[in-house]
py3Dmol code that shows the C-alpha trace and the ligand (Angstrom):
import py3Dmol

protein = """\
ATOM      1  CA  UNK A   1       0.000   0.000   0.000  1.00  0.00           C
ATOM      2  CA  UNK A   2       2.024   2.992  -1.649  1.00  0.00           C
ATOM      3  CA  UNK A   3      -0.432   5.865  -1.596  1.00  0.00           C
ATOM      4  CA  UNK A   4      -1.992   6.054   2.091  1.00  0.00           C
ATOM      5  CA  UNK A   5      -2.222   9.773   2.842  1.00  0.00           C
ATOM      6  CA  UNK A   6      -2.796   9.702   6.976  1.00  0.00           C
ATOM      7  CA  UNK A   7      -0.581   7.669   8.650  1.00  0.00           C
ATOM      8  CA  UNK A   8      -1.272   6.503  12.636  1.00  0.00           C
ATOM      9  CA  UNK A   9       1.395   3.882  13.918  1.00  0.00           C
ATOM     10  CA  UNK A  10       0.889   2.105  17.110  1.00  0.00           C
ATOM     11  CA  UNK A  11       4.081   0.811  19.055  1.00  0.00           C
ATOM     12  CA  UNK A  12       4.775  -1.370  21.871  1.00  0.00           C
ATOM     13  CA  UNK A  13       8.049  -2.775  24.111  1.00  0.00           C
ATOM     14  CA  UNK A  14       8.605  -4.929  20.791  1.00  0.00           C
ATOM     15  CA  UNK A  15       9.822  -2.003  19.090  1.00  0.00           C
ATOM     16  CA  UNK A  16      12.433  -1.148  21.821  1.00  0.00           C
ATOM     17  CA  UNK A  17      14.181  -5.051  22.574  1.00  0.00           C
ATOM     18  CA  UNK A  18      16.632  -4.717  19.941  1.00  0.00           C
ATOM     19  CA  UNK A  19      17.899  -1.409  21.836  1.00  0.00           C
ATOM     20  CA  UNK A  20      18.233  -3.818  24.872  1.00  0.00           C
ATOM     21  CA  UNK A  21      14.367  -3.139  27.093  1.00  0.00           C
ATOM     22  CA  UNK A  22      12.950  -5.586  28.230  1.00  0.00           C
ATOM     23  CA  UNK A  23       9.272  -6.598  26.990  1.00  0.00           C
ATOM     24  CA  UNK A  24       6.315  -6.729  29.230  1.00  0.00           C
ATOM     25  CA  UNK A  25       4.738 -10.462  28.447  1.00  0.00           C
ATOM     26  CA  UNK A  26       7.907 -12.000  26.249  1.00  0.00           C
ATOM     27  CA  UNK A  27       9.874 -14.782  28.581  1.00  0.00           C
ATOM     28  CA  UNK A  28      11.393 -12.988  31.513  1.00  0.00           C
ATOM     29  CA  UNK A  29       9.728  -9.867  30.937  1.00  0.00           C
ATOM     30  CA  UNK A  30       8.499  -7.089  32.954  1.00  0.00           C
ATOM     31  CA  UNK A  31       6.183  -8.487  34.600  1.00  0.00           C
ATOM     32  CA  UNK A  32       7.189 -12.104  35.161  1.00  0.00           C
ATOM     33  CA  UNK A  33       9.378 -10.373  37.749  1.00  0.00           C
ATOM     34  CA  UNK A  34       7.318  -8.179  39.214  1.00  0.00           C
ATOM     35  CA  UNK A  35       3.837  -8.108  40.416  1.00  0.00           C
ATOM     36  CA  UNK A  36       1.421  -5.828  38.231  1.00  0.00           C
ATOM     37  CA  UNK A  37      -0.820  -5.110  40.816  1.00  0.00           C
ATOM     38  CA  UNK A  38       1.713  -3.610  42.859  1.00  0.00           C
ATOM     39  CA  UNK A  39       4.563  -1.754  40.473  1.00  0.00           C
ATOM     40  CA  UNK A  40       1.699  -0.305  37.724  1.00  0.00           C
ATOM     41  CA  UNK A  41      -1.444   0.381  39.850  1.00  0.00           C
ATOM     42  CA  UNK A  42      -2.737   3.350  41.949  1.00  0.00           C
ATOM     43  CA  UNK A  43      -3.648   0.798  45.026  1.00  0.00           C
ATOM     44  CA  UNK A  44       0.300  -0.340  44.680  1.00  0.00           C
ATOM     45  CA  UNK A  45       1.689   2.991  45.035  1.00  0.00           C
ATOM     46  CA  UNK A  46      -0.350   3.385  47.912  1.00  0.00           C
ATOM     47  CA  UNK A  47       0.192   0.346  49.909  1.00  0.00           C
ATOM     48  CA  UNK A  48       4.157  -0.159  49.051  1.00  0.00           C
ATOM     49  CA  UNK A  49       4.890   3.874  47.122  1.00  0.00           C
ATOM     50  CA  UNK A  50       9.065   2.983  48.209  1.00  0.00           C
ATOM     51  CA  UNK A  51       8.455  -0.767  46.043  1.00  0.00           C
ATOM     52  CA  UNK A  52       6.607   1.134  42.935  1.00  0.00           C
ATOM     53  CA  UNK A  53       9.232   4.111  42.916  1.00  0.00           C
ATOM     54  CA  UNK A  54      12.168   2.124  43.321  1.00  0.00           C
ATOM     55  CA  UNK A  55      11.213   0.070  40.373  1.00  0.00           C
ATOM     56  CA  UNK A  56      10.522   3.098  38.179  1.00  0.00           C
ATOM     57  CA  UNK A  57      13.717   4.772  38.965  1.00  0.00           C
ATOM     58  CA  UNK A  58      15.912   1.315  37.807  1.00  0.00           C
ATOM     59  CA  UNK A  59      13.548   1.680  34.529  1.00  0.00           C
ATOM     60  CA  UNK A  60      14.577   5.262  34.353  1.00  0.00           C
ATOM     61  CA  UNK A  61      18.323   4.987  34.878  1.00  0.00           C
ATOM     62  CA  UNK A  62      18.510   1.899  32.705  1.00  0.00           C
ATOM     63  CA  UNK A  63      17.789   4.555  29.934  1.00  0.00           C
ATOM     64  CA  UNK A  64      20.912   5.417  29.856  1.00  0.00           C
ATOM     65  CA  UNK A  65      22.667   2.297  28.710  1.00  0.00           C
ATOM     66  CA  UNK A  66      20.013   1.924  25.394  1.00  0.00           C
ATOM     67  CA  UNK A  67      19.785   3.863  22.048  1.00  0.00           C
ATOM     68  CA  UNK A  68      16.747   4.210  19.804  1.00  0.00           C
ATOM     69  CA  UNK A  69      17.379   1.290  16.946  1.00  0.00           C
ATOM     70  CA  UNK A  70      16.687   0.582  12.808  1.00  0.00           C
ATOM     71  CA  UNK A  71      12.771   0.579  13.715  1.00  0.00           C
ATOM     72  CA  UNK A  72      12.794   3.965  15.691  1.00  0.00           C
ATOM     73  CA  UNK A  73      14.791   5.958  13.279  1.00  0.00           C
ATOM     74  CA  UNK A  74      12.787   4.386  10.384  1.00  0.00           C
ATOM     75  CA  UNK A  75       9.638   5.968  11.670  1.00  0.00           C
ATOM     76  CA  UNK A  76      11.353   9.346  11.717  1.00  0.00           C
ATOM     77  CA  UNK A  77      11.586   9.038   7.976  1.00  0.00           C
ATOM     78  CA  UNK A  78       8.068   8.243   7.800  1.00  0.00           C
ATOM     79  CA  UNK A  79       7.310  11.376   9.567  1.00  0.00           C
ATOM     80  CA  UNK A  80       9.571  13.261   7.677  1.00  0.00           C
ATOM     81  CA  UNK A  81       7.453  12.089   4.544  1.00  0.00           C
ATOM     82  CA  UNK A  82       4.065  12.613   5.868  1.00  0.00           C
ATOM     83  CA  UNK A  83       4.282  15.981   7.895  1.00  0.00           C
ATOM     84  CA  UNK A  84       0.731  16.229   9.263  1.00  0.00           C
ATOM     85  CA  UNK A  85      -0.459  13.559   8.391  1.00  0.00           C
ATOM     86  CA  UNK A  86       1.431  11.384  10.722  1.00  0.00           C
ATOM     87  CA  UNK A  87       1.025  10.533  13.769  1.00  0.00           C
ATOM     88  CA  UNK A  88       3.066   7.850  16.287  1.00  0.00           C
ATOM     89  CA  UNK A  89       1.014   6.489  19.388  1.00  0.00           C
ATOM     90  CA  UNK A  90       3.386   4.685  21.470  1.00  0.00           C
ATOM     91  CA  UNK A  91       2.434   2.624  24.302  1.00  0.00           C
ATOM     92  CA  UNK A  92       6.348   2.308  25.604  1.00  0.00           C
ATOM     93  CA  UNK A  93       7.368   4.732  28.515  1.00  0.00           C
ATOM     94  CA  UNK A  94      11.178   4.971  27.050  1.00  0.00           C
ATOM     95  CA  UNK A  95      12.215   8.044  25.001  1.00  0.00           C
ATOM     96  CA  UNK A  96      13.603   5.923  22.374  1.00  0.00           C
ATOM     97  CA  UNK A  97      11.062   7.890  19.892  1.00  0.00           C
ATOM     98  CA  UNK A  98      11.793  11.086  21.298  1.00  0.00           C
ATOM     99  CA  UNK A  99      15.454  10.374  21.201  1.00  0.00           C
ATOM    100  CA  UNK A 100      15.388   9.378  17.339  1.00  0.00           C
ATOM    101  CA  UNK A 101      13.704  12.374  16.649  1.00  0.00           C
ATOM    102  CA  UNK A 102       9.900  11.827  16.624  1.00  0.00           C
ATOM    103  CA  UNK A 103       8.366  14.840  17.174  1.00  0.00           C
ATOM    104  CA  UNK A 104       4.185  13.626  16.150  1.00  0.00           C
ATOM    105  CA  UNK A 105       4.271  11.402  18.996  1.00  0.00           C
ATOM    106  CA  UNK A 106       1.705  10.482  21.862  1.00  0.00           C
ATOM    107  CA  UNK A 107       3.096   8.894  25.017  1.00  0.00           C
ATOM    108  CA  UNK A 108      -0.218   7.395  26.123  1.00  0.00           C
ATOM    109  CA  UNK A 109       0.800   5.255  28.752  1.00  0.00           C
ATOM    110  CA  UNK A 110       3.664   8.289  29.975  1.00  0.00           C
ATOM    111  CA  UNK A 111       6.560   8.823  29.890  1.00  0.00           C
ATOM    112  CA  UNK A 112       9.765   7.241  32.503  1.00  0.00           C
ATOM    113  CA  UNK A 113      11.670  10.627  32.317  1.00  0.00           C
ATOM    114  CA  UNK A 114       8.660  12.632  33.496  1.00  0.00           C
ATOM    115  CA  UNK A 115       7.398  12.895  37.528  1.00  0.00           C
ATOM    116  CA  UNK A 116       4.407  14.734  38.451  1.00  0.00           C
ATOM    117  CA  UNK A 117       3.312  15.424  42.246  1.00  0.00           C
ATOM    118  CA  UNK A 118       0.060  15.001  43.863  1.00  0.00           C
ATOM    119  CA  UNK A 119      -0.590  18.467  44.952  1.00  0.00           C
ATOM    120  CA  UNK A 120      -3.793  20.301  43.490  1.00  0.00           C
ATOM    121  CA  UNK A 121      -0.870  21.598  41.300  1.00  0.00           C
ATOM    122  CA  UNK A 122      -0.649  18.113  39.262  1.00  0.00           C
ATOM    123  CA  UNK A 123       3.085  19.511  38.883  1.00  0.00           C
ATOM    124  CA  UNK A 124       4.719  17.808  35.768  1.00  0.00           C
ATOM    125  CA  UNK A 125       8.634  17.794  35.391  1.00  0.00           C
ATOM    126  CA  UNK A 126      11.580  16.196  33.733  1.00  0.00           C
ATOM    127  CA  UNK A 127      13.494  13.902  35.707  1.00  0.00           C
ATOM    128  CA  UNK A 128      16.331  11.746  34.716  1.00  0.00           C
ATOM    129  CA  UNK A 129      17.587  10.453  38.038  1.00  0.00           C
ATOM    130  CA  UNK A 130      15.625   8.887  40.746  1.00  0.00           C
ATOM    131  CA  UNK A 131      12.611  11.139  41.567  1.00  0.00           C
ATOM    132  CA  UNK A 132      12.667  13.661  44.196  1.00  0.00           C
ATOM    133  CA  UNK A 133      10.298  12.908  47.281  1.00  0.00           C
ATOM    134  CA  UNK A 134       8.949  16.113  47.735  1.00  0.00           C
ATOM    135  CA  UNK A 135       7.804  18.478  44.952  1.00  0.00           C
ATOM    136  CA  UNK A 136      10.087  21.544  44.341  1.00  0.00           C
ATOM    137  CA  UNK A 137       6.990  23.629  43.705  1.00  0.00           C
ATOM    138  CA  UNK A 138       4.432  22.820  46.653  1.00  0.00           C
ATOM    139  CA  UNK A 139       5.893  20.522  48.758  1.00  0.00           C
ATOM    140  CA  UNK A 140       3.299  17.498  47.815  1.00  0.00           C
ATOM    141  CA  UNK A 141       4.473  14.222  47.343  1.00  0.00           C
ATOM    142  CA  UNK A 142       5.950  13.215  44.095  1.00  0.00           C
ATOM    143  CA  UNK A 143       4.708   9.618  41.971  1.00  0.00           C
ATOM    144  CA  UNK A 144       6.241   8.565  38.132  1.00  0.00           C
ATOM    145  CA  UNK A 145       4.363  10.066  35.583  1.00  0.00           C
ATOM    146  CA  UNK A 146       3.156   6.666  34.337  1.00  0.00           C
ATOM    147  CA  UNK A 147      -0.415   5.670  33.464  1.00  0.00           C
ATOM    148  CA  UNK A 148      -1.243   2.735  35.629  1.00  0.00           C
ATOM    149  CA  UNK A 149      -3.966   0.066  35.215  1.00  0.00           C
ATOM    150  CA  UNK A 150      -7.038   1.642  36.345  1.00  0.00           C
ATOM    151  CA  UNK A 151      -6.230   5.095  34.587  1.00  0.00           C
ATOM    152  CA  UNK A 152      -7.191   6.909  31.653  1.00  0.00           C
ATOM    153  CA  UNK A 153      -4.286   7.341  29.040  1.00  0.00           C
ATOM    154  CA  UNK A 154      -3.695  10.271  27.976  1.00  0.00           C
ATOM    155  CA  UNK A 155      -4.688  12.634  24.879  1.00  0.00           C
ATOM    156  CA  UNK A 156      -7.416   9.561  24.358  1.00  0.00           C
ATOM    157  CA  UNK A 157      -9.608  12.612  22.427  1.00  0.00           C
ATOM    158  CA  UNK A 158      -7.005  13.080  19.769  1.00  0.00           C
ATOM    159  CA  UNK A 159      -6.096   9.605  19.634  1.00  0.00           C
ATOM    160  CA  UNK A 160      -9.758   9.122  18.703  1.00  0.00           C
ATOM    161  CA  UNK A 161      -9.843  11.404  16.491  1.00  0.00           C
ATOM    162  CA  UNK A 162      -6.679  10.460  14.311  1.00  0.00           C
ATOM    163  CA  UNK A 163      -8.040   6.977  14.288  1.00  0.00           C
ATOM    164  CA  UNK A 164     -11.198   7.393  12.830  1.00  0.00           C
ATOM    165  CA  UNK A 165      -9.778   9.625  10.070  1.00  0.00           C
ATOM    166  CA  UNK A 166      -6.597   7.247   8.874  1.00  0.00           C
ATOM    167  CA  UNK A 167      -6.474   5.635   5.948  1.00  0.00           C
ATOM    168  CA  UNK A 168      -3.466   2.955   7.078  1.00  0.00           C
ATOM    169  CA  UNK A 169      -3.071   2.291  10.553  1.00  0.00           C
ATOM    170  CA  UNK A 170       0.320   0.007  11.503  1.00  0.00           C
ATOM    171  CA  UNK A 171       1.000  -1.403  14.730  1.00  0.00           C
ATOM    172  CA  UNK A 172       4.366  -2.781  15.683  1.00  0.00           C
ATOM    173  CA  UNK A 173       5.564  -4.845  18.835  1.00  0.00           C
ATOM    174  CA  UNK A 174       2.785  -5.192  20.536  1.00  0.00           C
ATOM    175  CA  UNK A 175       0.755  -8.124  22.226  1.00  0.00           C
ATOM    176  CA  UNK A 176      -2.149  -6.092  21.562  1.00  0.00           C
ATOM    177  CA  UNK A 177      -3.944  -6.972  24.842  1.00  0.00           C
ATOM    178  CA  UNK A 178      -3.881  -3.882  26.761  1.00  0.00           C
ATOM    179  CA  UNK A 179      -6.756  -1.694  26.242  1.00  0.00           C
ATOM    180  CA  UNK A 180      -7.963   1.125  25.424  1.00  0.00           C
ATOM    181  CA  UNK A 181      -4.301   0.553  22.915  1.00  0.00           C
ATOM    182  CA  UNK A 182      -5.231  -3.121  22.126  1.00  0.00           C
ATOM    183  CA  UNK A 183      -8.539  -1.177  20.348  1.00  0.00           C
ATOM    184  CA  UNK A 184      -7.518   0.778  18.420  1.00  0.00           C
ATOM    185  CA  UNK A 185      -6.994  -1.573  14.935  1.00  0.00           C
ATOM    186  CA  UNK A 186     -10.767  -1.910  15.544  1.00  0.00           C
ATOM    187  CA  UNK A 187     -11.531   1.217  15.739  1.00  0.00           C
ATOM    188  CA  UNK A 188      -8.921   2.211  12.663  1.00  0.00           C
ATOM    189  CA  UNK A 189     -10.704  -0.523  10.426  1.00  0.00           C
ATOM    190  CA  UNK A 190     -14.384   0.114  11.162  1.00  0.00           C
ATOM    191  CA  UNK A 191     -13.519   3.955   9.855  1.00  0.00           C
ATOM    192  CA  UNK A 192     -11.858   2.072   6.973  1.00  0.00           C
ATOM    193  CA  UNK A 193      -8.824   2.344   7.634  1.00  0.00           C
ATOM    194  CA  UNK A 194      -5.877  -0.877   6.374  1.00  0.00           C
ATOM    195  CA  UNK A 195      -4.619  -2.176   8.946  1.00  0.00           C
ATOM    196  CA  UNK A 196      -1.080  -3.765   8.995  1.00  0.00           C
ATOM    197  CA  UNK A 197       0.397  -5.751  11.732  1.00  0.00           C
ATOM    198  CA  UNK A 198       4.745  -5.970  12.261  1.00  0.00           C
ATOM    199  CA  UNK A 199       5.822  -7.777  14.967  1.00  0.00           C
ATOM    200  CA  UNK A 200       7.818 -11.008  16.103  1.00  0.00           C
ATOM    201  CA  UNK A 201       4.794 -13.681  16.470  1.00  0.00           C
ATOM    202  CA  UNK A 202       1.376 -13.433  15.094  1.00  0.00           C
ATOM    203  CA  UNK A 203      -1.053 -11.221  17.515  1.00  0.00           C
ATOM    204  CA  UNK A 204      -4.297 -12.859  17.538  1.00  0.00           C
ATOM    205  CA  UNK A 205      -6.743 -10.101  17.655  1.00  0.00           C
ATOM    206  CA  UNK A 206      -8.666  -9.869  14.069  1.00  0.00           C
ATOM    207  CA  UNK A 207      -9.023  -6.312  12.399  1.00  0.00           C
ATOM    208  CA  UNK A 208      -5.802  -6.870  10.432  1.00  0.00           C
ATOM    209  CA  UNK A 209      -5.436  -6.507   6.614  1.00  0.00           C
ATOM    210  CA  UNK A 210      -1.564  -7.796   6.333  1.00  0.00           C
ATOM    211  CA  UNK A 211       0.660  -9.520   8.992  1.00  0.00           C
ATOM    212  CA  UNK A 212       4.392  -9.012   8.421  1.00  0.00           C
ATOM    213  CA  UNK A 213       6.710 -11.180  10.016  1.00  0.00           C
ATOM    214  CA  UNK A 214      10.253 -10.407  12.205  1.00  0.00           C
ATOM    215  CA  UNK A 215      12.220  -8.717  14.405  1.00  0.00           C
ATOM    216  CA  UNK A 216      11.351  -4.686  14.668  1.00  0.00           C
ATOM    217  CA  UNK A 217      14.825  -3.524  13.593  1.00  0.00           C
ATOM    218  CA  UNK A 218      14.715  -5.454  10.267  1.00  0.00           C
ATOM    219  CA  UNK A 219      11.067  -5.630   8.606  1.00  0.00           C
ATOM    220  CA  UNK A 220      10.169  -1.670   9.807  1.00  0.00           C
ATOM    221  CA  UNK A 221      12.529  -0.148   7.792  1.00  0.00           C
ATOM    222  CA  UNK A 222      12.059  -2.060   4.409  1.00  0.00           C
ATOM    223  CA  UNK A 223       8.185  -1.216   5.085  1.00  0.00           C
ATOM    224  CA  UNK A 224       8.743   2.433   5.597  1.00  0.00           C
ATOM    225  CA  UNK A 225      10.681   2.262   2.365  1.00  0.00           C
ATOM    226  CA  UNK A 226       7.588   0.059   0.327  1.00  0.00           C
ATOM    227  CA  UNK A 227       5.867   3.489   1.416  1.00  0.00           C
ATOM    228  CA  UNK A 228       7.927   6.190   0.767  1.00  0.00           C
TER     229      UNK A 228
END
"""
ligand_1 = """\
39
OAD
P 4.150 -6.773 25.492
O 5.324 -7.219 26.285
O 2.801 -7.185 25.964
O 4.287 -7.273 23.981
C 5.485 -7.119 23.266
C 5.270 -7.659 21.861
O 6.430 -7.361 21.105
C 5.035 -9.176 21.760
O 3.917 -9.418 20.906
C 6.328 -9.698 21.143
O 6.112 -10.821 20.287
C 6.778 -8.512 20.332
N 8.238 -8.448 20.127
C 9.234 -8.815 20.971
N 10.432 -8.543 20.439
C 10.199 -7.997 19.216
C 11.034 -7.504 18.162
N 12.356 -7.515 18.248
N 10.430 -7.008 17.060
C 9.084 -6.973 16.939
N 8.251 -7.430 17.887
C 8.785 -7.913 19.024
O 4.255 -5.179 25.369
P 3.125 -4.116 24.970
O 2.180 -4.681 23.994
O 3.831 -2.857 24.644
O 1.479 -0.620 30.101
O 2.387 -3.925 26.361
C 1.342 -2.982 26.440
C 1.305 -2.349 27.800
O 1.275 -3.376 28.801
C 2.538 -1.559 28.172
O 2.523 -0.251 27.658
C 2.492 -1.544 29.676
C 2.092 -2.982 29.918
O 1.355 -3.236 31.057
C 1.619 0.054 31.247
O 2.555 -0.095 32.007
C 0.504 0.989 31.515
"""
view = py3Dmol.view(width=600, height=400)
view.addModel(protein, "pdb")
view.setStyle({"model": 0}, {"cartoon": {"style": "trace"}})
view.addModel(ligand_1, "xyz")
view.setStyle({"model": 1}, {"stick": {}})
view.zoomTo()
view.show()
């Protein structure tokens, strides 16, 4: 498909283990070590917040030893193509997009390098260490700004909105079963939208037009190319 005019790509942790991350569900990923309902839930933070923080700030520092690979930089040709009419949802927490130079990008689940406090504030800042305790602003405790289970990702409205006017939407490295993210092929399909699937292993999940088989690094790049 040579001629698609708006663009929406979808990416998971698939997309970032050839820089070295570790997936979420992939053998001895995220969470096989750690429980979920602890590390990436509100009810976590409050019952253990020294467990959930400590955990986010090894995620955050282990940014340091990874670069963005073939598969991020190839999408930063795409938007180079496309302009406006491009837009990159990612699901992954790293700045591996940011770092390649995506600039159309949506962190919906948040971002590792950003902390926000809980003070009526809702103070947002960068942070590439472990987080401060105490806001430098109001004084109000401090929690990773990370979207955990039980919250509303964010920018959903203009996530909506690019999906139902796409005419190809790709997602890459990806199980696909998180929602509202696992979705939004549905959504991109019933607006009429192709729909193209890269990743490792078939994702069983319907709503797919073409599969394409590999590792992240190797088959995103040659696809970017088919459309370019
Ligand atoms: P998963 O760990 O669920 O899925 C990773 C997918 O990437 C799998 O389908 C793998 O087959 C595929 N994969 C692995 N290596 C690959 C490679 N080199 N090239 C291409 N594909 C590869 O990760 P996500 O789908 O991103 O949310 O998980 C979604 C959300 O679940 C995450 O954002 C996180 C997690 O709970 C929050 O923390 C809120």
């Amino acid at each position: 498909m040579g001629t698609s005019k708006k663009i929406v790509v979808l990416t998971g942790a698939g997309i970032s283990a050839e820089s070295g991350l570790r997936t979420f569900r992939d053998a001895d990923g995220l969470w096989e070590n750690e429980p979920v309902r602890i590390v990436a839930t509100p009810e976590g933070f409050e019952s253990d917040p020294e467990r959930v923080i400590t955990f986010y700030n090894k995620l955050r520092n282990s940014l340091k030893n990874v670069e963005p690979n073939a598969a991020h930089h190839a999408l930063v040709k795409l938007e180079e193509k496309y302009g406006d009419d491009f837009l990159l949802i990612t699901q992954n927490v790293d700045d591996l997009h940011q770092r390649a130079g995506s600039k159309r990008v949506i962190a919906m689940h948040g971002e590792l390098l950003k902390v926000r406090c809980l003070g009526h504030g809702e103070h947002v800042m960068y942070c590439t260490e472990n987080q401060p305790e105490k806001c430098p602003e109001c004084g109000a405790k401090m929690r990773p700004h990370i979207v955990w289970f039980g919250e509303i990702p964010f920018e959903m409205k203009r996530i909506q909105k690019a999906l139902t006017q796409c005419d190809l939407f790709a997602y890459i490295g990806t199980s696909g079963v998180v929602y509202p993210a696992a979705g939004f092929r549905q959504m991109a399909k019933s607006s009429g939208a192709y729909v193209v699937c890269l990743n490792l292993e078939e994702v069983d999940g319907g709503y797919t037009d073409e599969f394409i088989q590999g590792k992240a690094g190797e088959i995103v790049p040659k696809w970017v190319e088919k459309l370019s």
